[in-house]
N, C-alpha and C positions, 0 to 999 in steps of 0.2 A: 504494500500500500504506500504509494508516494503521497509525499507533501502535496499536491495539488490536487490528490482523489482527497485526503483527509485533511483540508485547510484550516479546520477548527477545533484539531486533535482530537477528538470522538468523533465514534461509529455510533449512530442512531440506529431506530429501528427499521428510519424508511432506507438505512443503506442495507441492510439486511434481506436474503432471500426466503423469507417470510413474515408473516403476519402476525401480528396480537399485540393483544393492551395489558401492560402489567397491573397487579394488582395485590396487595395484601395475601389474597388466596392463590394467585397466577404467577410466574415466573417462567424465563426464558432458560430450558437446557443448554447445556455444552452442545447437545446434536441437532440446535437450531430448532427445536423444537420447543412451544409453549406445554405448561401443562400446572396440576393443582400442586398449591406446597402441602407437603404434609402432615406438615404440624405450623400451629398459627405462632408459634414459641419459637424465640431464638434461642443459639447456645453459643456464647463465645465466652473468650477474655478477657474481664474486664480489669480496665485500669485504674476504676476508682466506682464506688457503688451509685448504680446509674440511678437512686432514688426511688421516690412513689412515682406514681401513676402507667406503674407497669402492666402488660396484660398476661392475662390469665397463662399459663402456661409456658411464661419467659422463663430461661434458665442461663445462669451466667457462673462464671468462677471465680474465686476473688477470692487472695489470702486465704489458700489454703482449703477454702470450703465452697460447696455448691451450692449454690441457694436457686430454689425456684420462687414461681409464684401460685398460690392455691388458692382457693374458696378456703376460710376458715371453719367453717359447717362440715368442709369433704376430710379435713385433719383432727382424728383423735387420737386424744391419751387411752395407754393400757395399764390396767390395773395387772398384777403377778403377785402370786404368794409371797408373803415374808413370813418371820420368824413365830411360829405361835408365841401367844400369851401364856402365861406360866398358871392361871387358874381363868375360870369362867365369870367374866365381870360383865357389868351394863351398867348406865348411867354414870360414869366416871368423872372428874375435872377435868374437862374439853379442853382445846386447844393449848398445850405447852408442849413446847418444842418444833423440833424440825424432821422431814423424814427421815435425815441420816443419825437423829440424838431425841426422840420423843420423849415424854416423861408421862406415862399414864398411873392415876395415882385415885387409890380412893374407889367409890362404887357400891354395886350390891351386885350379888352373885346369890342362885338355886345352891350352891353348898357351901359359902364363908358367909350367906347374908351381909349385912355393915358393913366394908371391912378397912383394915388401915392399912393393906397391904399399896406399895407402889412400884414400879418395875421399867426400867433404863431400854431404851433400845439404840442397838448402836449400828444400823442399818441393815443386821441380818436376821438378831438375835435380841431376845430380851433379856438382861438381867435383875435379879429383885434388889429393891435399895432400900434404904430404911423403910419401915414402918412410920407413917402418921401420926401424930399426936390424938387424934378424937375421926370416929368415925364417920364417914358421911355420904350421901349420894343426891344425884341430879345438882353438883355443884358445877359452879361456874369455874372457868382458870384459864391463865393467860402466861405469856413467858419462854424462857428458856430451860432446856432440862438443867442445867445449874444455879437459872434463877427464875423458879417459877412459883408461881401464886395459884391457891385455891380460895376459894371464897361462897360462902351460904350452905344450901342444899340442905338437906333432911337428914335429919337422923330419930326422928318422931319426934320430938316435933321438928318444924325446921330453925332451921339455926343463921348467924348470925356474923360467925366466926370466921377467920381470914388465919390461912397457914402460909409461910412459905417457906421455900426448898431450896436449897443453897448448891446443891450437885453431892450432898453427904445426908445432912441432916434435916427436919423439919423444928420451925420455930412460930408462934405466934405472932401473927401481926395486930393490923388494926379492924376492928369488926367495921364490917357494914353499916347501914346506920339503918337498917329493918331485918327482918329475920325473914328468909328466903329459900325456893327453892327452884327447881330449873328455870335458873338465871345463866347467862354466858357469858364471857369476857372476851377481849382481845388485848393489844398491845404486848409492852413488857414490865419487868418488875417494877422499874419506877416512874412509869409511865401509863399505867393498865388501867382500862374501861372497863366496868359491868353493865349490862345491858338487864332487863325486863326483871321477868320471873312469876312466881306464886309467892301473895304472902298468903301469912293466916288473918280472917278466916275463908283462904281458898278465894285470893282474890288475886288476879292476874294486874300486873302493874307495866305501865312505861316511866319507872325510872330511869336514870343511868346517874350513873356515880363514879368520879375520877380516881387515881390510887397512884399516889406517889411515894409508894415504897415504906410508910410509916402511917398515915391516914385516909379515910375515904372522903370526898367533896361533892356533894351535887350539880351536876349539871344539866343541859339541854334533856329535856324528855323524850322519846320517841313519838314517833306519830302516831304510830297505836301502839296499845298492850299487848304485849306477847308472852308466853313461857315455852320451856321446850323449844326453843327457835335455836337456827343453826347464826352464829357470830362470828368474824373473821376480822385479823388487820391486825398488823404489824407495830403500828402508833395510834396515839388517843383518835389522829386525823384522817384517818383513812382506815375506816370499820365500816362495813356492811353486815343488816342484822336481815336475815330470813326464815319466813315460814313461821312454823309455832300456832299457837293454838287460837295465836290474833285476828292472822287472815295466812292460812297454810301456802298460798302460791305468789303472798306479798314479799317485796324487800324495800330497802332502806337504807339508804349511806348517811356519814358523818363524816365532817368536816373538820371536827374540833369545836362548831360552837352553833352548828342547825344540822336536821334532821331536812335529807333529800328523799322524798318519794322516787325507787326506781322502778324499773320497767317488771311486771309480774314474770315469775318463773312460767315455764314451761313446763313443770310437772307440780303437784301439791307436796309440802313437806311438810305436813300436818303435826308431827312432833319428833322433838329425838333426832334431826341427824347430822352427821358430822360435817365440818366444814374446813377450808385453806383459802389462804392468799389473803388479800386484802380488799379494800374497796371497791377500785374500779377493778380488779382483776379477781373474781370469786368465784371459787367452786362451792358446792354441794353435793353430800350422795350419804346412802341408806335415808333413813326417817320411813316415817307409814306416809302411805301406804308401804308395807313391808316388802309387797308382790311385785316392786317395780325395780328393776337393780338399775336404773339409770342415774350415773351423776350427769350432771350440769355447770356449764360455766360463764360466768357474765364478762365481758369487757368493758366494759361500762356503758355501752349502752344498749346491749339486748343480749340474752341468754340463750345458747347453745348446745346440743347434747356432747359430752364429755367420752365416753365410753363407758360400759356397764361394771360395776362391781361383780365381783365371781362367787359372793355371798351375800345374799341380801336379809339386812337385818336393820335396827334400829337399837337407840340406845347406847350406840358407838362412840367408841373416841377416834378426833378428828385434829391434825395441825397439818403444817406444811403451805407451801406454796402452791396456786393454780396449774402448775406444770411438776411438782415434787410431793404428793403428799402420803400423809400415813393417816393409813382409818387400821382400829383392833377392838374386839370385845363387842358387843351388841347383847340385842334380845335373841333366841332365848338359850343360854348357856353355852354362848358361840368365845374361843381363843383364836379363831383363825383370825392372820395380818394379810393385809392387803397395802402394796406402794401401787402409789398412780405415777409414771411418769409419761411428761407430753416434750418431744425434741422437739421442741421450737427453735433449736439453734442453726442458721442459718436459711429460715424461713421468711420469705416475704410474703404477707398476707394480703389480701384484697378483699373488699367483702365482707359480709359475715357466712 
């Protein structure tokens, strides 16, 4: 091809001995032939992360990892056995810990009834740690397994009382300021929210009360009254409260100083189940109905099926994160563990 056939350095298509229009779906072969692309995704190279507003199906490589792009709805977490529980518990102090260091502690169990038993998990295995000071169940708790809180819950009557756990031993804190029972916390030790509950006599409440490590403080109410609701969140400001016997398919985030109405779950969690993550990022899974093994996850602004649990039960203990969590114990005289994990890592989402 000389300079005078190709004066403006490209070859178009009308110098070409044939026909077509490209297009998103169409492209021109090496053999001079038009025809469909077969995937609407690209996969190259990339030199620096090409951003949002990718389509469905793009795939690129970048430091190391391959990231595509999916419907978030089409990507779920698996649930896989972990280490049994060393006795048969339900109702335990929810949320303390992480899925690789949980601390379930406290509870009622068909053969210890009350009991002060509590037991370390170290990602595979459970081991038993000190015993309790006073026994209790359908208590609330928040924290880390070395520094976690329990707070309320029943022991007939209900109670009032605040323990917490150092990673050796249990010590008293500062009670509540009503005597309680399936109420639920989040945050961490000097930092920790209680959410709802039952007082006596048999009255479901929307308090909430702060906890800085020495005393408890009233603050902002709930929207509604709940007990038995599943609670999540890392800090006082970013807690999500769901389900319970308030409005079973409702939830509700926290800021630090109001109560946001969010979008209704997609399945009812009418009492009892466990929960991970934080505010804008919440899972849920077990609670009654007992028949349905779906967890669920919110992003903060609509709720999505998670992947099913591989025993469905209620009355479970729940922590972790919406991509890392641990549920153990339930109703009725279950010790099987379950870890949820969701590889989000090098995922770009679109969608929900």
């Amino acid at each position: 091809i000389t300079a005078d056939i190709l004066k403006d350095n490209t070859i178009t298509v009308t110098d070409l001995a044939t026909t077509g229009t490209a297009s998103s779906a169409t492209t021109l072969f090496g053999n001079d032939t038009w025809g469909t692309v077969a995937s609407t995704g690209v996969l190259n190279i990339a030199a620096a992360d090409p951003g949002t507003g990718q389509t469905t199906g793009n795939t690129w490589y970048l430091s190391g990892a391959v990231n595509f792009v999916t419907l978030k709805s089409q990507f779920l977490g698996t649930w896989v056995a972990g280490g049994a529980l060393g006795w048969a518990v339900q109702y335990m102090a929810n949320g303390i810990g992480t899925q690789g260091a949980g601390l379930c502690a406290f509870g009622w169990g068909p053969s210890v009834g009350f009991t002060l038993q509590c037991a370390e998990y170290s990602g595979a295995a459970w081991t038993a740690g000190n015993n309790g000071l006073a026994v209790a169940a359908n208590n609330g708790g928040f924290g880390i397994q070395s520094a976690g809180v329990s707070f309320g819950g029943t022991t007939s009557p209900y109670t009032n009382a605040t323990y917490e756990y150092d990673g050796t031993c249990w010590t008293a804190g500062g009670n509540i300021p009503t005597a309680r029972q399936s109420n639920k916390g989040a945050g961490i030790f000097s930092a920790g929210l209680g959410t709802g509950g039952t007082t006596s006599p048999a009255t479901t409440n929307n308090d909430v009360n702060t906890y800085d490590g020495t005393s408890w403080t009233a603050t902002t109410d709930l929207n509604w009254g709940t007990d038995a609701h599943a609670c999540t969140g890392l800090s006082q400001s970013n807690v999500m409260v769901m389900g319970g016997s308030g409005d079973p398919n409702g939830s509700q985030s926290f800021d630090g100083s109001a109560w946001t109405t969010e979008s209704n779950m997609t399945r009812d969690f009418a009492a009892e189940p466990g929960a991970a993550g934080t505010g804008n990022n919440a899972m849920v899974f077990g609670g009654t109905p007992k028949t349905d093994p779906t967890s669920i996850e919110y992003d903060g602004t609509s709720w999505s099926a998670n992947g099913n649990i591989l025993t469905q039960r209620y009355g479970c203990f729940g922590c972790g994160t919406s991509s890392a969590a641990l549920m153990t114990g339930g109703h009725y005289a279950i010790t099987a563990t379950e870890q949820f994990t969701k590889g989000e890592e090098g995922i770009k989402f679109v969608g929900v």
